[in-house]
N, C-alpha and C positions, 0 to 999 in steps of 0.2 A: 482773879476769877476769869473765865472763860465765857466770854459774852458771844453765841453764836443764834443771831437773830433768825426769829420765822420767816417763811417767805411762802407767799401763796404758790400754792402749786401752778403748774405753768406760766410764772410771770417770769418776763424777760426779765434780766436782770442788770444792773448796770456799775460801773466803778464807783458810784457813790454807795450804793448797796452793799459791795466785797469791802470797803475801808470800815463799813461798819463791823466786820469780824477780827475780835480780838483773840483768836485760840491761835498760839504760836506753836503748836506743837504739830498741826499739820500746815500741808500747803493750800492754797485756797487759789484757783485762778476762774476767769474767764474766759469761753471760748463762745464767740457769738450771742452773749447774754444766760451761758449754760452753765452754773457752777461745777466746778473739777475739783474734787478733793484729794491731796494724796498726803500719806503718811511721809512721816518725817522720814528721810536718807538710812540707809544703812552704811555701815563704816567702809566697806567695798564701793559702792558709787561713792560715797566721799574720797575718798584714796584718788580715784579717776579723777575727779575733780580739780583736787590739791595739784597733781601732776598734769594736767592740761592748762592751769593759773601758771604754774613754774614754764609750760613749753611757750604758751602764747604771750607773755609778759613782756619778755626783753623785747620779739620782733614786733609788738604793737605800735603804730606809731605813735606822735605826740599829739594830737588830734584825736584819738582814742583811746578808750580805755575799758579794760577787761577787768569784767566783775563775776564771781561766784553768785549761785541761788543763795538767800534772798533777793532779789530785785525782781521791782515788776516794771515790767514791758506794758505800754500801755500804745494798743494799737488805732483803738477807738473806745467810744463810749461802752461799747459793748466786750470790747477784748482785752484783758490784762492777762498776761500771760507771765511765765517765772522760768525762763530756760534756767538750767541747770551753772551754764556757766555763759554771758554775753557780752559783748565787743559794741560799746554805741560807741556814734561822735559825741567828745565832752558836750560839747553846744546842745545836746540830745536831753541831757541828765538834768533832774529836777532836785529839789532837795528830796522829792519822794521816789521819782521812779524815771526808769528811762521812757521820754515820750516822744512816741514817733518808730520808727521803725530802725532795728538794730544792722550794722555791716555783717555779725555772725554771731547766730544762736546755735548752741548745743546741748543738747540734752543723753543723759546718761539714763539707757533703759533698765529700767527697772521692772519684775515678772507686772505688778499691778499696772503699769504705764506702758506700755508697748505700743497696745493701739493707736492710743492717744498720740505720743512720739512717733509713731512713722507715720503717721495717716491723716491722724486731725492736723497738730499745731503745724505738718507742714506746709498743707495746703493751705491754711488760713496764712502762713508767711509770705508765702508764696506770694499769696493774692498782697498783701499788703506791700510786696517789693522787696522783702528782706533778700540781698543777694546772695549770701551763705547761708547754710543748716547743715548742720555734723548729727550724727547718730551714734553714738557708742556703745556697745555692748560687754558689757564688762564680763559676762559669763561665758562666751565665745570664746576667748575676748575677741571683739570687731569695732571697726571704726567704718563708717559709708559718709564720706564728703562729698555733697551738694554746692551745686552752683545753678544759680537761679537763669534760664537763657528763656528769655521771654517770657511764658507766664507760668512755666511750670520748671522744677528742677529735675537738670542733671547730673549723673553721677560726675565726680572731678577723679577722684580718688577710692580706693576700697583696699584695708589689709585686716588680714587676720592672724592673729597668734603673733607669732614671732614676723613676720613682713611688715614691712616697712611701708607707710602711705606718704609719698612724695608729693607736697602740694608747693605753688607756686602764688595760688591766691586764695585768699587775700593775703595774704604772707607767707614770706618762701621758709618751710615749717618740714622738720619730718617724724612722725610719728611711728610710734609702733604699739599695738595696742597691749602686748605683752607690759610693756614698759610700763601703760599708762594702772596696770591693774595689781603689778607683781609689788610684794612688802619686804620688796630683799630680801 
């Protein structure tokens, strides 16, 4: 059964409030105490997904570890966030969630999520110290890698279609967002 609790309108909300929702069918985050709901993946951001888990895998070091959405990011009481696909320190990972802030979050834009993806969760990253954010576009297809230089990000890398995005950090990686979208 699908337990999704009342909540007063305008109350802040907090990660003990989001554990209370049991409907697995969508996503459920926080950003500043604001609930974000997004519908389950379609099989195109998943496909990105799978193939971004396959690129980042082998170069992750041993001290790290790259997980697919589900997982919550939990930055404070107020922000539990669910990148799409993220990079903690093992030492980071709870039996629940990753806590504390991640080496590299990525999210796969989706038409409902856009905003959200370039605009909110990265400034909130930002602010928190996360040193990477990836954006990929699967309908482009594009990929915009971010690197955190003081308190704002910027660009590291940018390809589209068939080009190639050459990164060196956090791991020397090369991408092409053709690759990342295409079903053979």
């Amino acid at each position: 059964m699908v337990v999704v609790p009342m909540f007063a309108h305008g109350d802040r909300l907090t990660r003990r409030d989001l554990e209370t929702i049991s409907d697995e069918r969508r996503r459920y985050e926080l950003l500043d105490g604001t609930l974000l709901v997004s519908p389950s993946p379609r099989p195109l951001h998943q496909r990105v997904v799978a193939r971004l888990l396959a690129a980042l895998t082998p170069v992750c070091p041993a001290d790290c570890e790259v997980l697919p959405a589900p997982v919550d990011v939990v930055l404070d009481e107020y922000t539990v966030m669910i990148p799409d696909v993220v990079v903690g320190r093992r030492d980071t990972f709870t039996e629940r969630a990753l806590v504390g802030v991640p080496v590299l979050a990525v999210e796969v834009i989706s038409p409902s999520s856009r905003h959200i993806d370039t605009h909110l969760k990265p400034a909130r990253l930002a602010e928190a110290r996360c040193p990477y954010y990836w954006v990929i576009d699967p309908r482009a297809p594009g990929i915009r890698c971010f690197r955190l230089d003081g308190s704002e990000y910027t660009l590291d890398a940018e390809a589209t279609g068939e080009e190639v995005a050459r990164l060196e950090l956090p791991y020397r990686l090369d991408l092409s967002p053709a690759d990342l979208v295409s079903s053979y």
